[in-house]
N, C-alpha and C positions, 0 to 999 in steps of 0.2 A: 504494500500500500504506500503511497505517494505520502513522504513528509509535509508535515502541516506544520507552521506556526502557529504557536500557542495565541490566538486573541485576548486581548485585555477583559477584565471580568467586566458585566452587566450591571448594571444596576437593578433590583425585581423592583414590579409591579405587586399589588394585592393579589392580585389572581396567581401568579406566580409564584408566590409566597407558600399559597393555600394550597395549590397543586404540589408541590414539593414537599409540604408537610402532609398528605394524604401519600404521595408514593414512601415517605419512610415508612408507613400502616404496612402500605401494602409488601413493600422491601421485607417487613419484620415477619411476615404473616408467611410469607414464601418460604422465607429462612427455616421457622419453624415447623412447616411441612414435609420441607426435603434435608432439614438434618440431621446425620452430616455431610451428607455428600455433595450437596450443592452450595457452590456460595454465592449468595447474592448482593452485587455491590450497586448502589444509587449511584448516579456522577449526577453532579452541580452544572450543565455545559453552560449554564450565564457566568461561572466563575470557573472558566477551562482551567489555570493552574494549581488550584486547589479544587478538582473538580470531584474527589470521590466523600461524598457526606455522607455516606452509610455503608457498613461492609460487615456482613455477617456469616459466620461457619468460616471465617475467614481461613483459604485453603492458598493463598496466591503470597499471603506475607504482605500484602499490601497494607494502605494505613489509610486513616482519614486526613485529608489535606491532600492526598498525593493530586498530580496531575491527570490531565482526561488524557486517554489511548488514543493511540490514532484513529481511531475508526468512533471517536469522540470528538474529536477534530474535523473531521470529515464531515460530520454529521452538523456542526457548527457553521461552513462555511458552507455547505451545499441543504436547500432546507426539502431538496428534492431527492435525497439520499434514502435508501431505503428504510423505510422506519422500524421493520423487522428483519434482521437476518439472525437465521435459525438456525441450531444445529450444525457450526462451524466445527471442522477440527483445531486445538489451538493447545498449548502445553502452559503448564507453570513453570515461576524459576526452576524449580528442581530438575525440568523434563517430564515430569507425569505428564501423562495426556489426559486431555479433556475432552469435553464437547461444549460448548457455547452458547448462548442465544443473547442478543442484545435487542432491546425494543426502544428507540427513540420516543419521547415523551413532547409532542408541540405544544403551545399554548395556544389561544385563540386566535391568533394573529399568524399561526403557521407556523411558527419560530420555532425549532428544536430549544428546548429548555432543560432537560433532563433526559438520561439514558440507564433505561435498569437490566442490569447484565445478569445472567445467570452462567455459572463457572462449574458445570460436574468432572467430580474426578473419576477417572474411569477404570484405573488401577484396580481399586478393590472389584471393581463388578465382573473387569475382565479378571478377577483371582477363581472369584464365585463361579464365574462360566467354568474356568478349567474344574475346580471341584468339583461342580455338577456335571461337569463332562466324563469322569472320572467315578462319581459314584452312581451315575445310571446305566455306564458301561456294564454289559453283561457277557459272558463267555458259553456260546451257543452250545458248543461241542464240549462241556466241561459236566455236565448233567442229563439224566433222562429227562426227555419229555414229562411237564408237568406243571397243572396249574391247580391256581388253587379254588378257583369256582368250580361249584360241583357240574359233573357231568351234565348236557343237556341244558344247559342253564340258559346260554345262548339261545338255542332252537327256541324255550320258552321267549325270552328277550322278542325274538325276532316276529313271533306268532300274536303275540300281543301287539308289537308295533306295526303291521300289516290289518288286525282288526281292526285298531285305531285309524288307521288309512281311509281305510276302505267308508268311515262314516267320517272322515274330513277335521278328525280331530289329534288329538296328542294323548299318550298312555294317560298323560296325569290329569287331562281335561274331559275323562270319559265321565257321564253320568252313572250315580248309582244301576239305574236298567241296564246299560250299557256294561254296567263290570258284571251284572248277574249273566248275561246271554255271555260272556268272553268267558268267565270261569267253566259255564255249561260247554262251549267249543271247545277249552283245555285239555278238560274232562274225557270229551270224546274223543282227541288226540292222545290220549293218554300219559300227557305231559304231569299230570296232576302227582303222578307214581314219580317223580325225579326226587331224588334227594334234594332236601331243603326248599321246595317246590314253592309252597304259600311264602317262604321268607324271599324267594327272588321275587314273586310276584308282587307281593308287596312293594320291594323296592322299587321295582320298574310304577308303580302305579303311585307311588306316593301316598300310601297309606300303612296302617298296622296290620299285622298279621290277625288278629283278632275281628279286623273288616274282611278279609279275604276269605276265613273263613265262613262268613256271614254270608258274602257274596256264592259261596260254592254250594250253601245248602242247598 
């Protein structure tokens, strides 16, 4: 990005004032959402050399008073600049990678006036991916065949969700009539004989065991 010289601070207006005192709300409100992993810092752009007035989960080492980034800069002298950009790649001092989003804040008159950046460190998330990559790895050829739904469970699964179909509905939006005649088809499929039979049914329907068998008398 094209260096900028830093412009001389602003004087505010009321409105400006007010607006800048509501995005520190909303700055604090963010922060406490997403931490720790996100940091979210205010910049002041009426007062680019001391332009960062709020900075929380602070993960950059940055400080209050520092100066606006370039892309603060930018945003100062072009009032045509994009007001969101999303989702940048961008690192900290240290090198951690990030991801970014800044949103330009105008006033009524169009003016960029404020910019509130959001900073995720992605470290830890990409640590989590390798772990979870790692503990849902399974070793195909290390075991027999074998799960732990009882046999049949599916076909039942599958029988249900097809009678559901077929009246335009969902397993767990059947009417009571509705699960009486599906228990009575089961029945005659012989599905009823599966291990654990009324407990899968149940789940698939969204009810108790104690209804299901209500419905099979």
């Amino acid at each position: 990005m094209k260096k900028h010289a830093a412009p001389a601070a602003t004087a505010r207006n009321a409105e400006q004032v007010l607006l800048l005192e509501q995005l520190k709300q909303v700055a604090d409100g963010l922060a406490r959402t997403f931490a720790p992993f996100c940091e979210v810092v205010l910049h002041d752009l009426l007062a680019p050399e001391h332009a960062v007035l709020a900075i929380h989960n602070n993960l950059s080492g940055r400080a209050v008073g520092q100066p606006a980034t370039e892309l603060g800069l930018a945003r100062i002298l072009d009032p045509g600049f994009a007001q969101v950009v999303a989702n940048y790649p961008n690192k900290f001092a240290d090198g951690r990678q990030a991801k970014s989003t800044s949103i330009g804040i105008k006033d009524g008159d169009g003016r960029y006036i404020a910019a509130l950046c959001l900073n995720v460190d992605l470290t830890l998330f990409q640590s989590f991916q390798s772990a979870m990559n790692q503990f849902v790895a399974v070793d195909a050829g290390a075991a027999p065949r074998e799960s732990l739904d009882p046999a049949g469970a599916d076909a039942i699964r599958a029988r249900i969700d097809q009678f559901a179909a077929r009246l335009a509905a969902s397993p767990r939006t059947l009417k009571t009539a509705a699960r009486r005649a599906l228990l009575q088809e089961l029945r005659a499929a012989g599905m009823l004989d599966v291990r654990r039979a009324m407990e899968v049914i149940a789940e698939h329907l969204g009810v108790s065991r104690a209804a299901v068998y209500t419905y099979a008398k």
